[in-house]
Each structure stands twice: as structure tokens, then as C-alpha cells.
N, C-alpha and C positions, 0 to 999 in steps of 0.2 A: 533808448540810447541817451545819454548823459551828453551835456554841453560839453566833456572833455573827454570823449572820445569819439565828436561826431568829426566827419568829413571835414575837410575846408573848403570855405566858399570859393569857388572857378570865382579869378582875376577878370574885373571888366576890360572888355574889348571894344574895339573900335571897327568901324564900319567905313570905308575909301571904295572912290569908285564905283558908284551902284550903276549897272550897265539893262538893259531890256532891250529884247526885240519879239516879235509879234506883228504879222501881217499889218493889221488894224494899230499897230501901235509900233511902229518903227524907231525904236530909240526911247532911252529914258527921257530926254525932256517933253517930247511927246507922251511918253505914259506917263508920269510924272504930273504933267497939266492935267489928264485927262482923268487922273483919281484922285485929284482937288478940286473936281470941279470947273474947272477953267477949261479945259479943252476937248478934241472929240474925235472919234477912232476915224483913221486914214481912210480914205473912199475914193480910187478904188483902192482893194488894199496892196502894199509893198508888193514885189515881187522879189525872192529869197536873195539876203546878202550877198556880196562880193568881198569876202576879207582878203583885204590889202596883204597880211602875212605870209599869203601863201605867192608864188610864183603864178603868172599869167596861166600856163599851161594846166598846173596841180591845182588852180584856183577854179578852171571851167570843171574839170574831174573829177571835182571832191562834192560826195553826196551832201545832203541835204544836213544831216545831223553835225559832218565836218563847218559846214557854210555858216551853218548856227552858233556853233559853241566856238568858234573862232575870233567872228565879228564881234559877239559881246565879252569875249575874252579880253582882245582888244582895246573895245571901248574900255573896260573898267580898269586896264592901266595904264590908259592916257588920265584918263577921270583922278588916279588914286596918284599920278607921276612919276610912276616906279616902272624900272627898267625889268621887265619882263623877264629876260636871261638869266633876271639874280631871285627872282623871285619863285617858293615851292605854290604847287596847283595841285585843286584835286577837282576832278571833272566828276558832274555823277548824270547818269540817266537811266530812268527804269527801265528801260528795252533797248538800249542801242538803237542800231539803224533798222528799224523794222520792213523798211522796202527790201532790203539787200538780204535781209534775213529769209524772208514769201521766196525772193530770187532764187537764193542758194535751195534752200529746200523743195522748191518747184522744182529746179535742174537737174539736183544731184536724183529726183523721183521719176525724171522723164529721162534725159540725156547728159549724164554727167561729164561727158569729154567733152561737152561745148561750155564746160564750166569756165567763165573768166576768172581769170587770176589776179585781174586790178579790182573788182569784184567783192573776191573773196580776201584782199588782202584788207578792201576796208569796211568786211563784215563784222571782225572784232570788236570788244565792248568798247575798248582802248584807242581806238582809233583816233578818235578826235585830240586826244589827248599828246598822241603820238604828234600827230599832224604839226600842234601850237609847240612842241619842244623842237620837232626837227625847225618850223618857221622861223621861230625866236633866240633857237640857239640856248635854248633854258637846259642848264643842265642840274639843276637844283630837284630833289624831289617831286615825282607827280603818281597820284593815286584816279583809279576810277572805279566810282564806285556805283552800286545798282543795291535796292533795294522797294524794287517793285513802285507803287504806289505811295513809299515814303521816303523816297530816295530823298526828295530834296533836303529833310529833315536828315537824315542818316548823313546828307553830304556835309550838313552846315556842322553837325556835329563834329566830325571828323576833321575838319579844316579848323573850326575852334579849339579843340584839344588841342591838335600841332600844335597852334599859333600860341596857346597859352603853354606849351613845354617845350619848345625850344625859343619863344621869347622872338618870334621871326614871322613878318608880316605874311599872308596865304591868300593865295587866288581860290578862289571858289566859281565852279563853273554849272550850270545845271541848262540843258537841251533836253526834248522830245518831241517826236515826229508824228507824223500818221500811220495808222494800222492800214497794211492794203492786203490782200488774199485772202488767205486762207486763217491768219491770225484775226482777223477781224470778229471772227467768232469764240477768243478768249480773253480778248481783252481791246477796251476802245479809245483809242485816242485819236482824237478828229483834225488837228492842226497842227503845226509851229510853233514852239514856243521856248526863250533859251533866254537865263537869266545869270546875270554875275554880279561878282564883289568883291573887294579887297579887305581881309580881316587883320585888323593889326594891332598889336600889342600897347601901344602907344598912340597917343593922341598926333597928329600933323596938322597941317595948314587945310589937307585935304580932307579931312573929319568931317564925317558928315554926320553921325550919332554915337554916341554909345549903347555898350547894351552888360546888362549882366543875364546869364546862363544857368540854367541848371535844368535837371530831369524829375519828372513830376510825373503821377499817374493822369493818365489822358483814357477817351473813350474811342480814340483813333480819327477819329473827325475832323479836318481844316477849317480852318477859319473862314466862316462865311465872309463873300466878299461886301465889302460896304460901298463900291462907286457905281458907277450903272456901269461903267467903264469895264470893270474888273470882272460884274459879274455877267459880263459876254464872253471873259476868259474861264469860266470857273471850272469847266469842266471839259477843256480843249484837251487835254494831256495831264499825266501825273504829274509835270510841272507846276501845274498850275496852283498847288500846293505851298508854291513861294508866292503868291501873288499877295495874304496877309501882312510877310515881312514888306514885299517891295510897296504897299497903300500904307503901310505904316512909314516907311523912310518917306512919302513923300509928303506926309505929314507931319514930321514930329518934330518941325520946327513953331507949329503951330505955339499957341499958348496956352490950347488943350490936349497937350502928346496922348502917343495912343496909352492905353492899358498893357497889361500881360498878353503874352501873344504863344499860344500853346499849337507847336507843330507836332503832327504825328509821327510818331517812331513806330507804334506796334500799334496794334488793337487796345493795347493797355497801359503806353507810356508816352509822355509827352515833351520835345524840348520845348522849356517855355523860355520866352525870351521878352526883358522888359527893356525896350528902349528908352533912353535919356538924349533930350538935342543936346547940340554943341556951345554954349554960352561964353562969349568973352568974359 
């Protein structure tokens, strides 16, 4: 391919509002410390969020994956100071609610009229997703998206493109849960774990790195993790997949930023992502 008629370079983007949550690491300024070094995972650890978004009632109700991707929904646009309601979101998790899922499939095997209906309304992939629009009042675009073991990659992708074609900041959400019954035997994921960020077209006050983008061939592999911190998360859930981006945001203010950072897409492609800190 010739320099004139190759692709154009995806426009850099900006990074607002990096949010975590994690038993042992409850909060980004908690994880944050604790994969620079300076700090050390929560003991005993958290027990599962309370997001404020939801109503008293809907808030004791809503399973575990709703609790997750709310709270650091949340946090990241207080962090990013954008009003939630105007803002588009794309949620992503590789299994949805996997309890609710062992549920349904246990019930409708044994006794399907004892099927709950609150249940089964929040077995869908979309649910959480649902959840933060009916909360927030957002009526602005929101996607959910699943792509197994490389959702997180698959989500950031899809939030980055919007953001870079309609010119319009993006929440990006990523949760996943525990494997319990009968799934336990296709696939393992042993924790908690829910990550977010605000991608925005333009630099603010709330900027916290840049990054430029693109798709590269990869061997499907994530990034080992580099803190002792991280790699007690490495392989809690297919989330954990973002845990490279978020030890690089909490470095790269350093005055050794990190390197290229290659998340998995497929078996055989890779977004790689090179951040740049924020400099006056």
C-alpha cells in the first residue's frame, strides 16, 4: 500500500475519569496507590458496592453485576465532571450475570413456574446498562457489548471509534462476576471485578492522559501484569484484561511513561494503545 492511499491515522483521544473497583482494591485512588507501589490491597476485603444511582429499594435488588458497573459508572463521571444524562455509554462484559444465568437454567431444568420474573428480567446482557440510563436519566446512546475473553478490548474499541466520529465524549463501562454451578465447568472466573472511563475527543481540565489508537496483529495475550498488586488480579475474570491500561494510567505521569500497550481482540489482532501524560 502506497503513503497515498493508506488509511488515516484514528485522531488522539483523551482519557477522564478512570474509576476501579475490586474487593481488595476498592476505588481507584486505592488501586491507583497500590500499582505505584505506595499502597496495599484492602484486608478484610470490601464488601460489594452500594451505588447511590439507584433508589434504596432497586439498589438492595440489583445483582452483583448491576452493583458493579454502576458504582464505577458513577465514579468516572464525577472524576471526568460530566453530567451523566448527556453523556453516550457502552457497557461491555464477557458473561453478563453468571449467577442469574446457573439460576435460570437450573429452574427452567427443574421447575420452570417457580421461575422469578425480577430474576429473569435482570438475566439479560443489557441490564446494567439499562439500570444507569433508567438512574441517570441518560438518554443519549448506550451499547453492550460481549465478546468473551476480549471484551474489554472489543469495548474500548467501540467507545473509541464513537468518540472519534461523532466528536462526542463516551463512558466506557467493563464488570464481571463469578462463575457458580454448572458453568464453572466452561469457563472460570473467580471474582469482582468492574472498570471505567470517560473517552473524550478533546483535552479538559479533567485529562488525565492521552493515547493514540490503532489495530495491529497480536498473539491474543494481555499484558502481563507489572505491580504485585495487579498480579493478584490477573486472572480473577476476563476483566482483568484492562488491568494493563488502568497500571499504565497510574503511571504515566511518571517521567518514565509506559510503552505501547497491545490488548487482545482476537487470537490474531491487537488494539494497541500508546499513552502520552498530560503536560502544561
Amino acid at each position: 500500500m502506497t503513503a497515498a492511499n493508506q488509511a488515516p491515522k484514528p485522531p488522539t483521544l483523551y482519557i477522564e475519569g478512570p474509576a476501579f473497583w475490586t474487593p481488595t482494591l476498592p476505588g481507584w485512588e486505592a488501586a491507583r496507590a497500590a500499582f505505584r507501589g505506595e499502597g496495599t490491597l484492602t484486608d478484610p476485603p470490601a464488601k460489594r458496592p452500594s451505588p447511590q444511582v439507584l433508589a434504596p429499594a432497586e439498589r438492595r435488588r440489583a445483582p452483583d453485576t448491576v452493583a458493579l458497573a454502576l458504582e464505577v459508572a458513577a465514579a468516572s463521571m464525577a472524576g471526568a465532571g460530566r453530567n451523566a444524562a448527556d453523556v453516550p455509554c457502552v457497557f461491555v462484559s464477557a458473561h453478563g450475570d453468571l449467577s442469574i444465568n446457573d439460576y435460570m437454567c437450573s429452574t427452567l431444568a427443574t421447575d420452570p413456574t417457580v421461575l422469578s420474573p425480577t430474576r429473569f428480567h435482570n438475566s439479560v446482557h443489557n441490564a446494567a446498562v439499562g439500570y444507569w440510563t433508567i438512574g441517570t436519566g441518560c438518554m443519549a446512546a448506550s451499547n453492550s457489548v460481549s465478546a468473551y475473553e476480549n471484551s474489554f478490548a472489543a469495548g474500548l474499541l467501540e467507545a473509541a471509534v464513537q468518540c472519534a466520529a461523532d466528536h462526542s465524549p463516551v463512558l466506557l463501562v467493563g464488570y464481571d462476576t463469578p462463575t457458580v454451578g454448572a458453568l464453572t465447568s466452561v469457563t472460570d472466573s473467580q471474582g469482582l471485578l468492574a472498570v471505567a472511563l470517560v473517552i473524550a475527543p478533546e483535552r479538559t481540565e479533567r485529562t488525565v492522559a492521552s493515547f493514540d489508537w490503532s489495530t495491529e496483529s497480536g498473539d491474543g495475550s494481555a499484558p502481563a501484569p507489572i505491580s504485585d498488586a495487579a498480579k493478584t488480579l490477573a486472572h480473577i475474570n476476563p476483566m482483568a484484561h484492562a488491568l494493563g491500561l488502568f497500571e499504565s494510567l497510574a503511571r504515566v505521569a511518571d517521567d518514565d511513561p509506559p510503552g505501547p500497550l497491545d490488548l487482545p481482540l482476537s487470537s490474531t489482532l491487537a488494539l494497541r494503545l500508546q499513552l502520552q501524560p498530560v503536560r502544561d
